[in-house]
NUPA-183015 format. One record per residue (C-alpha): residue in three letters; x, z negated, y. Coordinates in nm, 4 decimals. Each point is the difference from the previous one (the first is absolute). Last residue first. Example, Ala and Ser with C-alpha at 12.3 -4.5 7.8 and 13.67 -1.06 7.14 Angstrom:
- res / u / w / v
- Ser / 1.3670 / -0.7140 / -0.1060
- Ala / -0.1370 / -0.0660 / -0.3440
END
This chain:
- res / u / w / v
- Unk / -3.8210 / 0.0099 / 1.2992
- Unk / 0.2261 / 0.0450 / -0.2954
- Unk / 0.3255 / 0.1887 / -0.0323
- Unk / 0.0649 / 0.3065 / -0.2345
- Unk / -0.1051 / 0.0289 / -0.4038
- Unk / 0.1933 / -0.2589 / -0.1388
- Unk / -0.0573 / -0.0060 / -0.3706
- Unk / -0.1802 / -0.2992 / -0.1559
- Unk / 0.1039 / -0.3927 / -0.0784
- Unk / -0.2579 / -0.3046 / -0.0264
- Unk / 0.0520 / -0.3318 / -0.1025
- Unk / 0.3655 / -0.0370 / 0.0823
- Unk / 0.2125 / -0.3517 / 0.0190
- Unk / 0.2264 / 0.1185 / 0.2627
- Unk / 0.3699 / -0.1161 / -0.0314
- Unk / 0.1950 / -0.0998 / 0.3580
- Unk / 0.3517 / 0.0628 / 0.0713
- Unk / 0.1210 / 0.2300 / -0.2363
- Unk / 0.3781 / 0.0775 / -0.1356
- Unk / 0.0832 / 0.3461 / -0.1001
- Unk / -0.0490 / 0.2316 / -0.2963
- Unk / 0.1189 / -0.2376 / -0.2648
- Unk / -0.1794 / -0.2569 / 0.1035
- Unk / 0.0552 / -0.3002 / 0.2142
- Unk / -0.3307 / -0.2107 / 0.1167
- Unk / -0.0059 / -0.1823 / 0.3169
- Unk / -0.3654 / -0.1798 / 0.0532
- Unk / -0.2629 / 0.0156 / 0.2274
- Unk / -0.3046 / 0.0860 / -0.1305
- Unk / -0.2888 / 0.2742 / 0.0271
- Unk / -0.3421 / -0.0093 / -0.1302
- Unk / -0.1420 / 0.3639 / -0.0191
- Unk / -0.0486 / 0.3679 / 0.0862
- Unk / 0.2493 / 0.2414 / -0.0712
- Unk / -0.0596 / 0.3313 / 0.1452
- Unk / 0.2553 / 0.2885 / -0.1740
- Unk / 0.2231 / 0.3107 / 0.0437
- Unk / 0.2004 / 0.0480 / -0.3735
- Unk / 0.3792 / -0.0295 / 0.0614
- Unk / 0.0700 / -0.0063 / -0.3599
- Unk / -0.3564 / 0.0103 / -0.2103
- Unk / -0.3008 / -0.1848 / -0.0303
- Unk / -0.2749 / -0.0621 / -0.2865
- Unk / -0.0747 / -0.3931 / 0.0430
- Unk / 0.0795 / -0.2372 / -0.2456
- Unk / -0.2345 / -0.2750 / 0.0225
- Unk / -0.0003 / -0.3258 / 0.1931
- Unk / 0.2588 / 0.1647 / 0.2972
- Unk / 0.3070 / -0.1355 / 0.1648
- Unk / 0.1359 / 0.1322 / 0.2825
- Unk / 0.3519 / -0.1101 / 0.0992
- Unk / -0.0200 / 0.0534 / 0.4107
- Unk / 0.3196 / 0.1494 / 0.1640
- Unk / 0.0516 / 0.0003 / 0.3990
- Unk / 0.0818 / -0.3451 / 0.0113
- Unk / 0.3087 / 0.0475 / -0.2417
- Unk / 0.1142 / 0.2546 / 0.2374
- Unk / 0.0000 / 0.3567 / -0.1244
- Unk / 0.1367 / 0.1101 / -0.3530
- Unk / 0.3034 / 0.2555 / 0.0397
- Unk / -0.1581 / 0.3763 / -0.0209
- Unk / -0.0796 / 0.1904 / -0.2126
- Unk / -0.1919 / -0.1832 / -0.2040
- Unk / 0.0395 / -0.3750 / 0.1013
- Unk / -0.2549 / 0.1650 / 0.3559
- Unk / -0.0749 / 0.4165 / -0.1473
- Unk / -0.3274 / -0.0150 / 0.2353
- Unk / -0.0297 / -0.2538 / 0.2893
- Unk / -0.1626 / -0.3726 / -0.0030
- Unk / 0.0607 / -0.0967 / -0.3998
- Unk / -0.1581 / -0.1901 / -0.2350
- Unk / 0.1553 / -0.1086 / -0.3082
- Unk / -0.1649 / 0.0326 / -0.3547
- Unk / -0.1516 / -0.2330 / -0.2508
- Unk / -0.2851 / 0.1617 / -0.2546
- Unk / 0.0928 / 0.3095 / -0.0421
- Unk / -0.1490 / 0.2864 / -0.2251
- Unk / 0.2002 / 0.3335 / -0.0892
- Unk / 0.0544 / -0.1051 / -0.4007
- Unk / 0.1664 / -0.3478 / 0.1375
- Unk / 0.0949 / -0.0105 / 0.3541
- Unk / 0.1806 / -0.3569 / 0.1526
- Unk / 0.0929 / -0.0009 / 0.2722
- Unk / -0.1019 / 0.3001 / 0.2394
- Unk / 0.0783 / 0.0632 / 0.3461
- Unk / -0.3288 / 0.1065 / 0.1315
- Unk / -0.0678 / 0.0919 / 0.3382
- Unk / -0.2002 / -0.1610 / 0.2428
- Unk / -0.2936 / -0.0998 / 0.2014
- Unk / -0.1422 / -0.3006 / 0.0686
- Unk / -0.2989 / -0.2686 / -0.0921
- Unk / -0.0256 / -0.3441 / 0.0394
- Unk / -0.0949 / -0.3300 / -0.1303
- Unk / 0.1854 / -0.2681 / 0.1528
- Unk / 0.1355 / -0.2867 / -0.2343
- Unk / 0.3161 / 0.0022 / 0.2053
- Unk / -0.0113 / 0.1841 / 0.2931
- Unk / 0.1389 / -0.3400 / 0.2100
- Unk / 0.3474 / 0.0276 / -0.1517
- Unk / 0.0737 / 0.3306 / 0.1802
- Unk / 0.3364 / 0.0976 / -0.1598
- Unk / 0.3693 / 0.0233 / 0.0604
- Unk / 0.2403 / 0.2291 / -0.0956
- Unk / 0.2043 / -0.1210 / -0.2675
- Unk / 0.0902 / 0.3084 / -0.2309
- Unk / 0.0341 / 0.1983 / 0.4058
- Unk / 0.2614 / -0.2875 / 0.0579
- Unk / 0.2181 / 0.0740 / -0.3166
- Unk / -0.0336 / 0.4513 / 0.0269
- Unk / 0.0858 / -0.0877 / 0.3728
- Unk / 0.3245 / -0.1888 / -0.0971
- Unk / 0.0366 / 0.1921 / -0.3004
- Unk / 0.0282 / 0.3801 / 0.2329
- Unk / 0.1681 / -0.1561 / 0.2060
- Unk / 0.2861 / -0.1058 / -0.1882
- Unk / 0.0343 / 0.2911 / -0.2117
- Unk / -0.0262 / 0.2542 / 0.3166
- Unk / 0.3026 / -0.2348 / 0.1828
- Unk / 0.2079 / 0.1721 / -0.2624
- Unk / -0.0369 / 0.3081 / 0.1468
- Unk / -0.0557 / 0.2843 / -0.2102
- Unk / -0.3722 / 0.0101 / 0.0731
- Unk / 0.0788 / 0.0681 / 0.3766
- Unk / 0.0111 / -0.2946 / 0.2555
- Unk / 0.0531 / 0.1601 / 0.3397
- Unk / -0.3762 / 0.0735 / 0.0650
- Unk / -0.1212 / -0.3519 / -0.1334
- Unk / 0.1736 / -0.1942 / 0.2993
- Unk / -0.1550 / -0.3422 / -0.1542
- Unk / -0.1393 / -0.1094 / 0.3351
- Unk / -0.3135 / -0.0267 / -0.1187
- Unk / -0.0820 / 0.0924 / -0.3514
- Unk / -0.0832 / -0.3204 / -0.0818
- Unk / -0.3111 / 0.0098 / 0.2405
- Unk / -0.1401 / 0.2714 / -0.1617
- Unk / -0.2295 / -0.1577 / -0.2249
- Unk / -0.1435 / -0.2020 / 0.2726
- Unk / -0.1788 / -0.3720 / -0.0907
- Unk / -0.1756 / -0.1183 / 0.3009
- Unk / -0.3084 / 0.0711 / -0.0990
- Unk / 0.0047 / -0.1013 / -0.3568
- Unk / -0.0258 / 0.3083 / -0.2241
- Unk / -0.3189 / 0.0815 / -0.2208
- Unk / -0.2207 / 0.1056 / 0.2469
- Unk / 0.2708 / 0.3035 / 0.0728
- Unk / -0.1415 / 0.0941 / -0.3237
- Unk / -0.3689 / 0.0766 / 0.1340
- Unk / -0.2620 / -0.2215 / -0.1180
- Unk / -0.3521 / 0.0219 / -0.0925
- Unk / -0.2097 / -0.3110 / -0.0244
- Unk / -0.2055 / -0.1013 / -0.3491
- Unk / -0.2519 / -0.2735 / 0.0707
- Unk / -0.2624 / 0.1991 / -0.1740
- Unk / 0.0558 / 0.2197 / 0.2649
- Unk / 0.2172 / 0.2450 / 0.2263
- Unk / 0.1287 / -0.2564 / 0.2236
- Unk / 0.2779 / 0.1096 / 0.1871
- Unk / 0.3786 / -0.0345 / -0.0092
- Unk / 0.1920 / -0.2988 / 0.0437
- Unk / -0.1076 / -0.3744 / 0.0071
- Unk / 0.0561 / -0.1855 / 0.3358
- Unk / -0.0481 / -0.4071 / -0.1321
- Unk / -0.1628 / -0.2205 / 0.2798
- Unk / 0.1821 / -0.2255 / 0.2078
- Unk / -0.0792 / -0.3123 / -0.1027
- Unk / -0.2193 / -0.2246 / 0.2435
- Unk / 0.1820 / -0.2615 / 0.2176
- Unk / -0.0870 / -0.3792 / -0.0726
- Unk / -0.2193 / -0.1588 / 0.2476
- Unk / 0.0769 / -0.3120 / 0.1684
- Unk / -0.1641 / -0.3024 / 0.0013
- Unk / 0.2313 / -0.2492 / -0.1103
- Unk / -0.0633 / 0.0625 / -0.3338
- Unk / -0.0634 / 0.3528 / -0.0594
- Unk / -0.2840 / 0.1872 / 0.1264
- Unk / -0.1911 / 0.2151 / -0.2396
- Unk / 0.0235 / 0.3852 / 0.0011
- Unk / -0.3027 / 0.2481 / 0.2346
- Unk / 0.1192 / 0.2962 / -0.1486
- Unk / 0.0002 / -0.1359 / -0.3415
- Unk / 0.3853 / -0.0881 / -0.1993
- Unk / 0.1528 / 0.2711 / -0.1774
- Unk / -0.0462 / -0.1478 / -0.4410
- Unk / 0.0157 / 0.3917 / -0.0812
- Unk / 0.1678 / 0.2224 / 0.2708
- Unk / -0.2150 / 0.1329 / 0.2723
- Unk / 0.0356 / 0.4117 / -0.0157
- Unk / 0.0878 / 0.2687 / 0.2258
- Unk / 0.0307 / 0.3941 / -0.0134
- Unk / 0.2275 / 0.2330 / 0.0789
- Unk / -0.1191 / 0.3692 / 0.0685
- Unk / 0.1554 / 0.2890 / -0.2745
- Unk / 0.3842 / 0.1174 / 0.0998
- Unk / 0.0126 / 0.2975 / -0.1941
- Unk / 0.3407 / 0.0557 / -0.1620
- Unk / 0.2553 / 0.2523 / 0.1967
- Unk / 0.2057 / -0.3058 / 0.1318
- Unk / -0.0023 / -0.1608 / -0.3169
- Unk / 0.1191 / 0.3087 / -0.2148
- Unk / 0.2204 / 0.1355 / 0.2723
- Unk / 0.1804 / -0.3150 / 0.0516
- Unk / 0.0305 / -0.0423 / -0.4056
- Unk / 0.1226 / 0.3713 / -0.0297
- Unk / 0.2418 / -0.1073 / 0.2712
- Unk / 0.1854 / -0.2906 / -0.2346
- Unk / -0.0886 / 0.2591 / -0.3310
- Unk / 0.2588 / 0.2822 / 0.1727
- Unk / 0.2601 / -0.3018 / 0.1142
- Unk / 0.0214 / -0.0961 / -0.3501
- Unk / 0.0205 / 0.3921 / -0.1311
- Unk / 0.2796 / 0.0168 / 0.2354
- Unk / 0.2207 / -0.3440 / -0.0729
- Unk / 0.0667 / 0.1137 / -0.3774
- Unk / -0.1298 / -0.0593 / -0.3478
END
């Protein structure tokens, strides 16, 4: 592996979260948030309300919301910011400063960080399919993906950026396959074969992408 196809899958990430559809926000009270009019506290005064929790995406349903992959980074987390400074035009693949770089960003992309508040939200998102585990053309656990050829072709993205799916039933999918995923996702870091994965989404329904919603 060498520094250029790196670089290649840092920019397809930009262009695959800066291209996605950026559906309205939304806003929820967290379970156990006190009323809007709370109790006062000894001494009279009155405690300050939670702020409420921002989930991402829009509601499409059945409690299911619709997320975007840039949902699925922090919002202060930049996956370019490690590039900075770096002088990447004079360092060529020979280099030996190519080796370096090329782990340091591979080791901090394995540990990007995720959104710990999505856990146990039901969702659904589009993808590709990176699969895991196929047995006579049917898969049951597969990766999914923001941008076509992603621990193909190209170096796996950031950890963040890579949901393990995992499905009841084997499901009739191939390499690279264009899919919606709906269902219950969780934080978690999982390392496979094919790259390491940030969250895992507990599927109950998977069909072919067929263009955005509205």
């Amino acid at each position: 592996m060498t520094l250029r196809p790196l670089l290649h899958a840092v920019f397809l990430v930009v262009a695959a979260v800066c291209m996605g559809a950026a559906p309205d926000g939304g806003w929820a009270q967290p379970s156990g948030a006190p009323a809007s009019q709370p109790p006062a506290t000894r001494g009279g005064a009155t405690p300050r309300p939670a702020e409420p929790v921002k989930l991402p995406g829009r509601l499409i349903g059945a409690g299911v919301r619709e997320i975007g992959w840039d949902d699925l980074m922090p919002e202060d987390w930049d996956p370019l910011k490690l590039l900075e400074g770096r002088g990447l035009e004079a360092i060529s693949d020979s280099d030996p400063r190519s080796e370096a770089l090329m782990r340091e960003i591979r080791e901090q992309w394995d540990q990007a960080p995720t959104r710990g508040e999505l856990e146990g939200l039901r969702i659904r998102i589009p993808g590709y399919v990176v699969p895991l585990d196929m047995l006579g053309g049917n898969i049951r656990e597969f990766l999914l993906v923001p941008y076509m050829g992603a621990c193909i072709h190209t170096p796996p993205p950031p950890a963040n950026q890579i949901i393990q799916v995992v499905s009841a039933r084997r499901q009739a999918l191939q390499t690279m396959d264009a899919v919606w995923v709906v269902g219950t996702l969780k934080v978690g870091r999982s390392d496979t074969r094919m790259g390491v994965s940030g969250y895992v989404l507990d599927a109950t329904r998977i069909e072919p992408y067929r263009g955005p919603s509205h």
